[in-house]
C-alpha positions as a printed Julia matrix, in Angstrom:
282×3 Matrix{Float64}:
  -9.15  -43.62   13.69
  -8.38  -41.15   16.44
 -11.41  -39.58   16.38
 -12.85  -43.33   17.35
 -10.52  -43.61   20.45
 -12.17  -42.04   24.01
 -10.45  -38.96   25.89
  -8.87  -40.88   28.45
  -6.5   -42.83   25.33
  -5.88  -39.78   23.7
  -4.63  -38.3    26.81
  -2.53  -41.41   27.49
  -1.23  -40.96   24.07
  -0.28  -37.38   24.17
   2.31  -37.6    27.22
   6.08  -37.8    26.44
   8.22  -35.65   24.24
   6.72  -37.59   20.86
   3.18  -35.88   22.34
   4.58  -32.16   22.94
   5.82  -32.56   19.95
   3.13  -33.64   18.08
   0.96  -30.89   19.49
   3.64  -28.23   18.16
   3.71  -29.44   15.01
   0.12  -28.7    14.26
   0.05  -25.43   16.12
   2.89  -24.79   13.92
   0.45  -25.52   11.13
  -2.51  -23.93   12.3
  -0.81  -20.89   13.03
   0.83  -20.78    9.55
  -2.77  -21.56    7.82
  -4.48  -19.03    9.48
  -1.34  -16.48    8.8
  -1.66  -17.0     5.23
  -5.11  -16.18    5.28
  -5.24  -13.24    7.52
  -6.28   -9.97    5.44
  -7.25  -12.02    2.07
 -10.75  -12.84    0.99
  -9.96  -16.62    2.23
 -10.85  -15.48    5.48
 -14.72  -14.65    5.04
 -15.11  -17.89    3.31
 -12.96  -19.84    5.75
 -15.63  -18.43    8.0
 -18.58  -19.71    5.62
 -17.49  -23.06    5.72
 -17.24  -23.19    9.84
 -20.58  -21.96    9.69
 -21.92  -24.22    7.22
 -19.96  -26.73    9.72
 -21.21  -25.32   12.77
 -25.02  -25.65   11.08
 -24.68  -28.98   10.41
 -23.23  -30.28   13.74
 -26.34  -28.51   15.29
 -28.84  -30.56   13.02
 -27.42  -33.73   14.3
 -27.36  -33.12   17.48
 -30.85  -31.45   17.81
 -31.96  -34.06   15.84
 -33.19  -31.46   12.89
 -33.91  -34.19   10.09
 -34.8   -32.26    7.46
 -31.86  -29.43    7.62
 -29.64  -32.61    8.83
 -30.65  -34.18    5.03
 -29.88  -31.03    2.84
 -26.7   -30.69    4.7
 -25.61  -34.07    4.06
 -26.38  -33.66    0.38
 -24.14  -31.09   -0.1
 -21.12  -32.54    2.1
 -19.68  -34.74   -1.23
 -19.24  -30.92   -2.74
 -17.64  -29.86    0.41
 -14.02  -30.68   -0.75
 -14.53  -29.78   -4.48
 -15.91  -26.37   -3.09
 -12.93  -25.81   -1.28
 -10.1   -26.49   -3.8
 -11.8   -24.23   -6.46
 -12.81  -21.21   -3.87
  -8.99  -21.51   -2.25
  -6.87  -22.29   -5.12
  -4.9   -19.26   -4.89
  -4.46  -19.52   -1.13
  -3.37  -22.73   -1.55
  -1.06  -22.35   -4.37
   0.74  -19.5    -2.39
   0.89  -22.09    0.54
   2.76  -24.45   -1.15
   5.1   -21.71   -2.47
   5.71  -20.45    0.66
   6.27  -23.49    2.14
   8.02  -24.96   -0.66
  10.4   -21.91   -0.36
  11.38  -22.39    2.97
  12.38  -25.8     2.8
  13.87  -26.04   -0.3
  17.54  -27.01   -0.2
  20.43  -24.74    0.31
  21.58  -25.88   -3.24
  18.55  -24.49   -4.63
  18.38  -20.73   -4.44
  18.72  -20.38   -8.31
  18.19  -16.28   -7.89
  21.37  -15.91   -6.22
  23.72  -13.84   -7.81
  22.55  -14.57  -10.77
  22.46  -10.73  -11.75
  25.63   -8.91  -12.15
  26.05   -5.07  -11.18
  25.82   -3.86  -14.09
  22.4    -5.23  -14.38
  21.06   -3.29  -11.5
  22.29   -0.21  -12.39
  20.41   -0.86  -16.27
  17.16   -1.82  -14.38
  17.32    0.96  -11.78
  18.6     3.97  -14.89
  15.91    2.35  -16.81
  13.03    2.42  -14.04
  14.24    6.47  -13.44
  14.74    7.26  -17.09
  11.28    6.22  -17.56
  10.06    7.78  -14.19
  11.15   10.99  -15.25
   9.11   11.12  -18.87
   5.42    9.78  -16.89
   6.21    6.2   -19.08
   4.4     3.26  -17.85
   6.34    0.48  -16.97
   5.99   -2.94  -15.73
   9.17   -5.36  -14.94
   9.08   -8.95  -13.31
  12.13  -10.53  -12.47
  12.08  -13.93  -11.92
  13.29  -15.75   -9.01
  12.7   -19.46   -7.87
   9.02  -20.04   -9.12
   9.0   -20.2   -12.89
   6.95  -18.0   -14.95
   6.66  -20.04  -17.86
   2.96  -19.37  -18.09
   3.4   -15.84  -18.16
   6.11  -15.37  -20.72
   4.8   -18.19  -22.85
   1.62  -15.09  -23.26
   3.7   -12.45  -24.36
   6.21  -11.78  -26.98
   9.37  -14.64  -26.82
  12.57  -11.64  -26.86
  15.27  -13.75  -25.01
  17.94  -11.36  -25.16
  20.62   -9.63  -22.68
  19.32   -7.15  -20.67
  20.03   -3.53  -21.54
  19.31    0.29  -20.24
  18.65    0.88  -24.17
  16.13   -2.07  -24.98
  13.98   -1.47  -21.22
  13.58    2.16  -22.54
  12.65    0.99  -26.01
   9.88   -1.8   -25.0
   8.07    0.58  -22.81
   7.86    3.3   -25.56
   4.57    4.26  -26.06
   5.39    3.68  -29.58
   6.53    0.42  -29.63
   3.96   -2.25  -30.49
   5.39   -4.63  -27.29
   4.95   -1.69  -24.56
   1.21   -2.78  -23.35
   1.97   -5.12  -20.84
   4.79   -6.4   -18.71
   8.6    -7.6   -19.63
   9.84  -10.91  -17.37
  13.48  -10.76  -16.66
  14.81  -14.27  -16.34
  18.31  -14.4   -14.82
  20.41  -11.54  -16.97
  18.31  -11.7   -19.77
  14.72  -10.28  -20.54
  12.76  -13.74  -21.79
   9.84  -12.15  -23.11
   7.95   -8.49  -23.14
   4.07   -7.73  -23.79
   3.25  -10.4   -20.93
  -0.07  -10.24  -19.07
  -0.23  -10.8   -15.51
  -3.16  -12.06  -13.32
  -5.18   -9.18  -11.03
  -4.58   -9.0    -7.45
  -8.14   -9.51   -5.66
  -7.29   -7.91   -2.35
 -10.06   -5.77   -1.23
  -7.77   -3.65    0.82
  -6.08   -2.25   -1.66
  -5.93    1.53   -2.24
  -8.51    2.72   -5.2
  -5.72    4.89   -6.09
  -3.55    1.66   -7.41
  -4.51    0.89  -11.23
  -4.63   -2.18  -13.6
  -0.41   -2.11  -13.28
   0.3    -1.75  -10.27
  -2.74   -4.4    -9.22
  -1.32   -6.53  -12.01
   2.45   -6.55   -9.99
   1.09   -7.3    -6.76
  -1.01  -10.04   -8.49
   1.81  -12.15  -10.26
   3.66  -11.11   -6.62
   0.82  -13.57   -4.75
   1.24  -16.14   -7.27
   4.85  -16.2    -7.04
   7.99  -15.55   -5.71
   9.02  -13.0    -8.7
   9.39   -9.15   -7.7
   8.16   -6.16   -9.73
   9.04   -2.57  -10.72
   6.31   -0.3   -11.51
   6.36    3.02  -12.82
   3.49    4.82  -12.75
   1.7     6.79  -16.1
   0.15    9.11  -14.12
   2.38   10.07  -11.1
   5.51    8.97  -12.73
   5.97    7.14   -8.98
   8.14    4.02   -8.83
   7.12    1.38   -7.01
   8.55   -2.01   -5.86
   6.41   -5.44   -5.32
   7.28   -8.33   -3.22
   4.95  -10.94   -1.58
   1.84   -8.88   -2.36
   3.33   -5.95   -0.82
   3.92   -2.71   -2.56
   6.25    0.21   -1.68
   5.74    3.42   -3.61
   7.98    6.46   -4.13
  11.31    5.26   -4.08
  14.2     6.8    -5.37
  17.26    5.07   -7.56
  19.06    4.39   -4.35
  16.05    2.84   -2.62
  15.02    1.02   -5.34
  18.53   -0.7    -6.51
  18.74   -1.84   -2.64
  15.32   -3.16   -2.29
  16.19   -4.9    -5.82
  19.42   -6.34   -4.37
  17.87   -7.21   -1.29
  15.12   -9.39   -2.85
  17.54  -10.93   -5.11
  20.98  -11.53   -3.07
  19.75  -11.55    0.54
  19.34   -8.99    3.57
  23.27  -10.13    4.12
  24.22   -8.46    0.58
  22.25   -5.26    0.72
  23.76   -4.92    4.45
  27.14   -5.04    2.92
  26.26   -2.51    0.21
  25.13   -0.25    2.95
  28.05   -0.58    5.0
  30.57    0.33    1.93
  28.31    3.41    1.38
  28.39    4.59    4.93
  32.28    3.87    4.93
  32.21    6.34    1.25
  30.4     8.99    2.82
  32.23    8.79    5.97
  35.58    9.06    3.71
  34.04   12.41    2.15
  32.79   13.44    5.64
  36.6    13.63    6.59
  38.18   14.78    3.04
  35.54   17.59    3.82
């Protein structure tokens, strides 16, 4: 109906605070669109479609009947095109924004791990770092992963230095694949996760790690890695992936995903106030 009114209404109807603020509110969601699909292979095909738009608007105006009739027989596709070529752009949309205005009630990942668990997840990772054994560990945070554990091998039991070390034995029948940890418990092991398809990734990454940064697009969970071949640990959030990092790196980049920047600031600040207490004993 807008689209139907001339400039001059438009204009009328854009002045007052309701107007400035309708204007923000889809720059707001412009900007976030095209932020989402900056560096993905949405962007290419985002660029298709204006094209295939652009095409068509020039056949109507030019009066181009016969291009202007192919065109038009493909429009009814148009929105059936775009669900199936963007369906993991717009799943992660709706995550995304579905995690930032979700209720403060809500965050079901906080503290729900004790500190004991870190330590077992972090010895674990390092244990299994130091022998060149594979390992893959999701931990579930607000976006089930019902679909992925419901795949594997149902465990459902409390999480444990001894039984991370014993999945990911070469082996053991259940160490091909990934374990999900769901709250303080590890739900099931031998999971399969879906394949990142970023084309900037690094050839060096593998079938693992591409695996963690895939099930990392597709949800909110994070993901240790440890490398076969380097024996490198890594740590997956949001599609991103940080290699190399020690047991003290790692347990703070697992708190900080799980409790909050606020929580890993305090561990930081009780471990600058330890080694200034050894500074001065020294």
């Amino acid at each position: 109906m807008l689209l139907l009114l001339p400039y001059t209404d438009y204009l009328a109807r854009l002045g007052g605070p309701r107007g400035l603020a309708d204007i923000a509110l889809v720059f707001i969601l412009v900007y976030g669109v095209l932020k989402l699909m900056r560096g993905t292979r949405a962007a290419p095909m985002a660029a298709g479609i204006a094209a295939f738009a652009l095409l068509y608007w020039l056949s109507v105006n030019q009066n181009l009947t016969t291009l202007e009739f192919v065109l038009r027989g493909a429009l009814p596709y148009i929105g059936v095109a775009i669900v199936v070529l963007f369906q993991a752009e717009i799943r992660q949309a709706l995550i995304t924004f579905g995690n930032r205005f979700r209720v403060p009630f809500a965050h079901r990942h906080a503290g729900q791990f004790g500190e004991g668990v870190y330590d077992e997840i972090v010895l674990a990772a390092t244990t299994l770092a130091s022998t060149k054994t594979g390992a893959l560990i999701v931990i579930e945070r607000n976006v089930g992963l019902r679909n992925v554990t419901d795949g594997g091998v149902r465990i459902d039991a409390d999480l444990s230095y001894d039984l991370l070390v014993t999945i990911f034995n070469p082996e053991s029948p259940l160490h091909d694949g990934a374990i999900v940890v769901r709250r303080h418990r590890i739900a099931a092991a031998s999971c399969f996760l879906p394949l990142t398809l970023n084309p900037r990734l690094s050839k060096d990454l593998g079938t693992r790690h591409r695996a963690a940064i895939g099930i990392t697009e597709d949800s909110d969970a994070v993901v240790i890695v440890v490398s076969e071949e380097t024996g490198l640990i890594s740590f997956v959030q949001g599609g991103e992936i940080r290699r190399g990092l020690d047991a003290t790196k790692l347990r703070a980049a697992i708190i900080q995903a799980i409790e909050g920047p606020s929580a890993n600031k305090d561990e930081q600040l009780a471990n600058s106030e330890t080694e200034t207490k050894e500074i001065a004993s020294i």
